[in-house]
C-alpha positions as CSV (number, residue, x, y, z in Angstrom):
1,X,17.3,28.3,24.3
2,X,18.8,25.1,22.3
3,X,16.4,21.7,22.8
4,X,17.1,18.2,21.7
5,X,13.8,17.7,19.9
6,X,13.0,13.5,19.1
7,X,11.4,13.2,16.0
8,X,11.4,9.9,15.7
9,X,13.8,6.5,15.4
10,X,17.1,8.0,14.6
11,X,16.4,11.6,14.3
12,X,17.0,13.5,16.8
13,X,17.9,17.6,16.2
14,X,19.4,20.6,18.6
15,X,16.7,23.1,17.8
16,X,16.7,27.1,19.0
17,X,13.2,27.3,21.0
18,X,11.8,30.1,22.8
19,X,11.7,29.8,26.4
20,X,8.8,28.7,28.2
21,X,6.9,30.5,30.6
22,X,5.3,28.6,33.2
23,X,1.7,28.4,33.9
24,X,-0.4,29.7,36.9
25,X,0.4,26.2,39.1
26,X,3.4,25.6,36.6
27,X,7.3,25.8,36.9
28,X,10.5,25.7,34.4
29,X,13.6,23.9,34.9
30,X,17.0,24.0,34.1
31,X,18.5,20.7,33.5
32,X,22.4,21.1,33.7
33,X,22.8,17.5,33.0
34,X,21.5,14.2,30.9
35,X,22.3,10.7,30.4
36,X,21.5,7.9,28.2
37,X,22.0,4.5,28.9
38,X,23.4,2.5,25.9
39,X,21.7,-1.0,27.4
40,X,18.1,0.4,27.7
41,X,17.8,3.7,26.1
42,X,20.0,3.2,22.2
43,X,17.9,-0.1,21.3
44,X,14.7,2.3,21.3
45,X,16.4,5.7,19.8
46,X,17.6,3.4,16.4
Protein backbone atom coordinates (compact mmCIF):
# COMPACT_ATOMS: atom_id res chain seq x y z
CA UNK A 1 0.00 0.00 0.00
CA UNK A 2 1.45 3.75 -0.67
CA UNK A 3 1.56 6.02 2.81
CA UNK A 4 2.36 9.71 3.13
CA UNK A 5 4.99 9.22 5.80
CA UNK A 6 5.91 13.01 7.82
CA UNK A 7 9.31 13.10 8.64
CA UNK A 8 9.53 16.20 9.66
CA UNK A 9 9.02 20.25 8.77
CA UNK A 10 8.93 20.13 5.00
CA UNK A 11 9.46 16.51 4.31
CA UNK A 12 6.92 14.62 3.68
CA UNK A 13 7.33 11.24 1.23
CA UNK A 14 4.65 8.61 -0.58
CA UNK A 15 6.34 5.49 0.75
CA UNK A 16 5.23 1.62 -0.45
CA UNK A 17 4.35 -0.04 3.15
CA UNK A 18 3.10 -3.35 3.82
CA UNK A 19 -0.35 -3.52 5.05
CA UNK A 20 -1.24 -3.74 8.42
CA UNK A 21 -3.00 -6.32 10.14
CA UNK A 22 -5.01 -5.50 12.97
CA UNK A 23 -4.72 -6.62 16.44
CA UNK A 24 -6.87 -8.95 18.57
CA UNK A 25 -9.37 -5.63 19.75
CA UNK A 26 -7.82 -3.72 16.68
CA UNK A 27 -9.23 -2.62 13.11
CA UNK A 28 -7.79 -1.18 9.69
CA UNK A 29 -9.15 1.52 7.66
CA UNK A 30 -9.35 2.71 4.42
CA UNK A 31 -9.26 6.33 4.11
CA UNK A 32 -10.66 7.31 0.57
CA UNK A 33 -10.11 10.92 1.30
CA UNK A 34 -7.83 13.76 3.13
CA UNK A 35 -7.72 17.37 3.50
CA UNK A 36 -5.43 19.97 4.70
CA UNK A 37 -6.29 23.20 5.65
CA UNK A 38 -3.89 25.95 4.35
CA UNK A 39 -4.89 28.48 7.57
CA UNK A 40 -4.12 25.87 10.30
CA UNK A 41 -2.37 22.88 8.95
CA UNK A 42 0.68 24.58 6.20
CA UNK A 43 2.08 27.09 9.04
CA UNK A 44 3.03 23.69 10.98
CA UNK A 45 4.08 21.31 7.85
CA UNK A 46 6.95 24.34 6.73
Amino acid sequence: MKAAVYYGPGDMRIEERRKPQPGVDGAVVKVKDCGVCSFIDVPGWE
